[in-house]
C-alpha positions in Angstrom: -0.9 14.6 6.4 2.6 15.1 8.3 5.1 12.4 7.1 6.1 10.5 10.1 10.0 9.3 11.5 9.4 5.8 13.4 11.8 3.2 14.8 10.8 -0.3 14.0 12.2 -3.4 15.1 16.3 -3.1 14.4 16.5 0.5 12.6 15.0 3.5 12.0 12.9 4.2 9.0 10.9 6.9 7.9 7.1 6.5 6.5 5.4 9.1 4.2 2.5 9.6 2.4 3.3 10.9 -1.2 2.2 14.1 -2.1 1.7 16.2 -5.3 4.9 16.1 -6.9 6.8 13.0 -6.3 6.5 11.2 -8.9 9.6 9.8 -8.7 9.3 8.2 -5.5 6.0 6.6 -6.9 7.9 5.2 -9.5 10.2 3.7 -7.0 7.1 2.0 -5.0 6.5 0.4 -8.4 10.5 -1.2 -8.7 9.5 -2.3 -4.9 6.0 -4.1 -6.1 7.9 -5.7 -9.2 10.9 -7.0 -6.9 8.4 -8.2 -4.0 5.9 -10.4 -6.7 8.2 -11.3 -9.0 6.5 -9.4 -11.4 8.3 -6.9 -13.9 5.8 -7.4 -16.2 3.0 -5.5 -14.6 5.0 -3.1 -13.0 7.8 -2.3 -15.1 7.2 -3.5 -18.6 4.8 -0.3 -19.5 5.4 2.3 -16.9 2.8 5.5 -16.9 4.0 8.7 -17.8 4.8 11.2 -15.0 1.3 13.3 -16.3 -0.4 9.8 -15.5 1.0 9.6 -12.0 1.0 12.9 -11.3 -2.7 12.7 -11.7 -3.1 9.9 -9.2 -0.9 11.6 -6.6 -3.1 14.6 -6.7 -6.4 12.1 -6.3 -7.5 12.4 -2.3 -8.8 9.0 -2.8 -5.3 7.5 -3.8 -3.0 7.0 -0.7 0.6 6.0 -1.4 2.7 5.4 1.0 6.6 4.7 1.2 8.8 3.5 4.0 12.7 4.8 3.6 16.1 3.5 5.3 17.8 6.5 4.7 17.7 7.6 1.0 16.2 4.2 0.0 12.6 3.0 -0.3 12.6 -0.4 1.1 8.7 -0.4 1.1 5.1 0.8 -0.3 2.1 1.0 0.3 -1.4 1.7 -2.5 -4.3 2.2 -0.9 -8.1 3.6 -2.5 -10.6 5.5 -0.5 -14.0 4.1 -1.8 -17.5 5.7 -0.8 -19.9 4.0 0.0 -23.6 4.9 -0.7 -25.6 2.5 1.9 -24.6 4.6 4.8 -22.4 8.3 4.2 -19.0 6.6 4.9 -15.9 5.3 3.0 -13.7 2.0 3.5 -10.2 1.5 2.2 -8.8 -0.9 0.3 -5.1 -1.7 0.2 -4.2 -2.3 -3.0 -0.7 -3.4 -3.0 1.7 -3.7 -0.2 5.0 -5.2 -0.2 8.6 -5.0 1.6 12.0 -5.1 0.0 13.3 -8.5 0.8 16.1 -7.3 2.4 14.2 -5.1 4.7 11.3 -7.6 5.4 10.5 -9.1 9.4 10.8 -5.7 10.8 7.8 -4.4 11.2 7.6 -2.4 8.2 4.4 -3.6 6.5 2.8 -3.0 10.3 4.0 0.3 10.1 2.6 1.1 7.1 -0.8 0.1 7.9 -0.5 1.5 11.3 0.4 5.0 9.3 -3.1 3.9 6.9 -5.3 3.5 9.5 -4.2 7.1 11.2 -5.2 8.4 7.4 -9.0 6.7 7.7 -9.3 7.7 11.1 -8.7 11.3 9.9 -11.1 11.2 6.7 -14.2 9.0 9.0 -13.1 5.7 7.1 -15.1 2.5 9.1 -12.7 -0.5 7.7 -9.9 -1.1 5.8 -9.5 -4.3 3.9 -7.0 -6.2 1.8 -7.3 -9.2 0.0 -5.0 -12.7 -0.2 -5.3 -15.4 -2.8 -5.8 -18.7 -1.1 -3.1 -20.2 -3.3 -0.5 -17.2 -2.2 2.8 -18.6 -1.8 3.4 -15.4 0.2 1.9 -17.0 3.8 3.8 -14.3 5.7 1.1 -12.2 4.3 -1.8 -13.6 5.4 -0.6 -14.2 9.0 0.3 -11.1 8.8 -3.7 -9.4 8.1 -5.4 -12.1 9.9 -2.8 -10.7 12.9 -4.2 -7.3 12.8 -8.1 -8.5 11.4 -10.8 -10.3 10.8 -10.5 -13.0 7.8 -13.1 -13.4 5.6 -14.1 -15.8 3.4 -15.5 -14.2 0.2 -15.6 -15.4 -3.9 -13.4 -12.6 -5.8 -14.3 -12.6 -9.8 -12.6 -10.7 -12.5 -14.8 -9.6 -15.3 -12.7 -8.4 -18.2 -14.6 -5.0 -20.0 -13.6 -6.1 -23.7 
């Protein structure tokens, strides 16, 4: 995967996909996610160890990507590569996705799908998908996916493990 340079809306920003190594730049995804939901617990209250992450970055099924404005990450991107066993093929799920407030109405969360679906074009992926609670304040969001997909009206459960 070549990290990409792109111009959207009013500046130029790079996009790249983290690689082996940069954990600190996933760590700064994670400040991005916190800021964006308004939710330091999850993301900043017990961060993983750089062994943890490290891990994950070197996973082909884990895609992270980050969008810079210079030296800064303004946005981020977690994506998983699931394979499927009805048919030999894989979908993607975008996991989290969110845009500095300062940096959002750009085009940036665009761009970063638009640099995800390059990535499941290049490992044979049929779909990606993303979900959006129906009682998301964040309505941007969902006009957003229902601009670049089909919406689709499905029951999403939780089953805790302990």
């Amino acid at each position: 995967m070549v990290n990409s340079g792109l111009t959207v809306s009013s500046g130029a920003y790079k996009i790249m996909r983290l690689l082996p190594g940069q954990v600190a730049q996933f760590r700064q995804i994670n400040a991005i996610f916190a800021e964006a939901f308004g939710d330091a617990d999850s993301y900043s209250s017990h961060p993983p160890g750089d062994a943890y992450l490290q891990s994950l970055l070197q996973k082909t099924h884990v895609i992270a990507l980050e969008a810079f404005d210079g030296d800064a990450v303004v946005a981020g991107l977690v994506a998983h590569v699931l394979e499927k066993f009805e048919q030999e093929r894989s979908e993607i799920y975008i996991y989290d996705l969110a845009v500095s407030e300062a940096n959002r109405r750009k085009g940036l969360a665009r761009a970063l799908i638009a640099e995800l679906k390059k990535i499941a074009q290049a490992i044979g992926a049929w779909v990606i998908y993303v979900q959006a609670d129906k009682g998301d304040a964040d309505l941007p969001a969902r006009r957003l996916y229902e601009s670049m997909g089909v919406r689709e009206d499905v029951f999403h459960y939780d089953i805790a493990v302990k």
